[in-house]
C-alpha beads as a LAMMPS data file, in Angstrom:
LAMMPS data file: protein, C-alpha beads

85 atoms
84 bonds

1 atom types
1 bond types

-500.0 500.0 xlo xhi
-500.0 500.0 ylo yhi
-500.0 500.0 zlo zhi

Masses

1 110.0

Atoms # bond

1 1 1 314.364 423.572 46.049
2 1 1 317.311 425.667 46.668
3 1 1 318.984 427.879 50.176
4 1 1 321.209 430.427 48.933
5 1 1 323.656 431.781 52.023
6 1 1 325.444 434.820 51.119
7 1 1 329.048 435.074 53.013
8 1 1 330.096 438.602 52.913
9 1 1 333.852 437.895 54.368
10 1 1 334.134 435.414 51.830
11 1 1 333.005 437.347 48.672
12 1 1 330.235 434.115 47.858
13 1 1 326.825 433.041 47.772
14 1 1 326.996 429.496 48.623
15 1 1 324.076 427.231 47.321
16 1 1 322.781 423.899 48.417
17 1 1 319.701 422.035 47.010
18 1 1 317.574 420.417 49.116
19 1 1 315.837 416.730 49.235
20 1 1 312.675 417.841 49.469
21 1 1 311.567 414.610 50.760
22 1 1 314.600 414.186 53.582
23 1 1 315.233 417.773 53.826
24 1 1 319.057 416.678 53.273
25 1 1 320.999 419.277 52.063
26 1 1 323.626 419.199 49.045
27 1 1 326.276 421.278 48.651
28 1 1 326.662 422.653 44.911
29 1 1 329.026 425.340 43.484
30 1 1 329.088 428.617 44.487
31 1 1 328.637 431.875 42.828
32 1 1 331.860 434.324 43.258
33 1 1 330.585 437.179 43.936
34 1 1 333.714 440.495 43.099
35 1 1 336.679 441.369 45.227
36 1 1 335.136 442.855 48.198
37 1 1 331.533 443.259 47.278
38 1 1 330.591 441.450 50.106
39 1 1 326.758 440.320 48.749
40 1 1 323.841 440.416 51.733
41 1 1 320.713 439.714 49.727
42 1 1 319.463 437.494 46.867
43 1 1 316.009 438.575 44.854
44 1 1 315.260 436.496 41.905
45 1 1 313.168 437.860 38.769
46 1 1 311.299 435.573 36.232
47 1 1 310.196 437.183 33.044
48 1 1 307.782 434.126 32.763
49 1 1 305.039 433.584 35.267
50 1 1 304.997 429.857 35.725
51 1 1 308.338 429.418 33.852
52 1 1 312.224 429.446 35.514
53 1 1 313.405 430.235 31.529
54 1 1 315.355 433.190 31.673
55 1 1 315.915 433.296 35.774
56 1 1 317.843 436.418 36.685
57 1 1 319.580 436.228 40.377
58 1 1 320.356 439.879 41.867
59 1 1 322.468 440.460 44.285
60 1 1 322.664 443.710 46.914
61 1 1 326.505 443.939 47.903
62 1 1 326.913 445.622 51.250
63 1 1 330.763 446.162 51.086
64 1 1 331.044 447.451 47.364
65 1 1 327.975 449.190 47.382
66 1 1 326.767 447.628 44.143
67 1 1 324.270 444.778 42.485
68 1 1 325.487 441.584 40.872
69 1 1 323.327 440.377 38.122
70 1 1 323.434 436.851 37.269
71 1 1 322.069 434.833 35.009
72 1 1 320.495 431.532 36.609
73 1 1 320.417 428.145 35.246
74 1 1 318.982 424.580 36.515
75 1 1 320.822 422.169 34.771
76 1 1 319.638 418.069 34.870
77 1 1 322.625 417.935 37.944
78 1 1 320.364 419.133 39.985
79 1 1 322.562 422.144 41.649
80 1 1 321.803 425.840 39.888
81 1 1 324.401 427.389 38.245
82 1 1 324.587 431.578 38.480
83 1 1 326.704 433.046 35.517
84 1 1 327.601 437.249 36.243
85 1 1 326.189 439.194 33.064

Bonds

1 1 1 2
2 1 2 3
3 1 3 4
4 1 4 5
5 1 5 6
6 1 6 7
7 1 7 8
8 1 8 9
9 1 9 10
10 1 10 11
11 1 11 12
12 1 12 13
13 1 13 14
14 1 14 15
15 1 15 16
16 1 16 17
17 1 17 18
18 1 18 19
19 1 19 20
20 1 20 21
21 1 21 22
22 1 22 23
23 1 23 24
24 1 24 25
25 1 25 26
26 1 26 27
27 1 27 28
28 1 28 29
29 1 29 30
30 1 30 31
31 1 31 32
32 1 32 33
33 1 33 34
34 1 34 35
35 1 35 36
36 1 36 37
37 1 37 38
38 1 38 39
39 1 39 40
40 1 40 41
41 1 41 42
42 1 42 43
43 1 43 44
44 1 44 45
45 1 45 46
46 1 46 47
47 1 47 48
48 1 48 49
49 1 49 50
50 1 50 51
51 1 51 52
52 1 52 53
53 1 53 54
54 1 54 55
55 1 55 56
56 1 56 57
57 1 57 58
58 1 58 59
59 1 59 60
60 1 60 61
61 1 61 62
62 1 62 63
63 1 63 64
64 1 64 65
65 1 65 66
66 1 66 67
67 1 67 68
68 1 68 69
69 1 69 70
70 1 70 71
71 1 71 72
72 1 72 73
73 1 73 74
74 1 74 75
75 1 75 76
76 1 76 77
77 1 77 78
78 1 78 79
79 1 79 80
80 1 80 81
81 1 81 82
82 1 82 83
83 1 83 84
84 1 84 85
């Protein structure tokens, strides 16, 4: 289980996983969102029911009036990884 935070001053989405048994949180790498985009919201799409194959983050940017697409990952670390396409 993830919580995704966007920081719109900071141009990131910062991402911890959490223990689901402690509820401890872990601070993993986090996704750069562009020079002044400033990202608000976080929808994720799976084209598999059941299956996290093929993720895709988006991400509404209040400041640059855009989306960010990413491509989402869960690698064995245990942290997800969100690569811009």
């Amino acid at each position: 289980m993830y919580l995704l935070a966007q920081d719109l001053g900071a141009d990131l989405i910062r991402v911890f996983s959490v223990d689901k048994s402690s509820g401890q949180l872990t601070q993993c790498t986090n996704v750069q969102a562009g020079a002044g985009d400033g990202p608000r919201h976080v929808a994720f799409w799976l084209p598999k029911p059941g299956s996290a194959d093929g993720t895709i983050m988006y991400s509404v940017n209040e400041l640059g009036n855009s989306v960010g697409v990413y491509q989402v990952t869960y690698p064995a670390s245990g942290c997800l990884t969100a690569r811009k396409v």
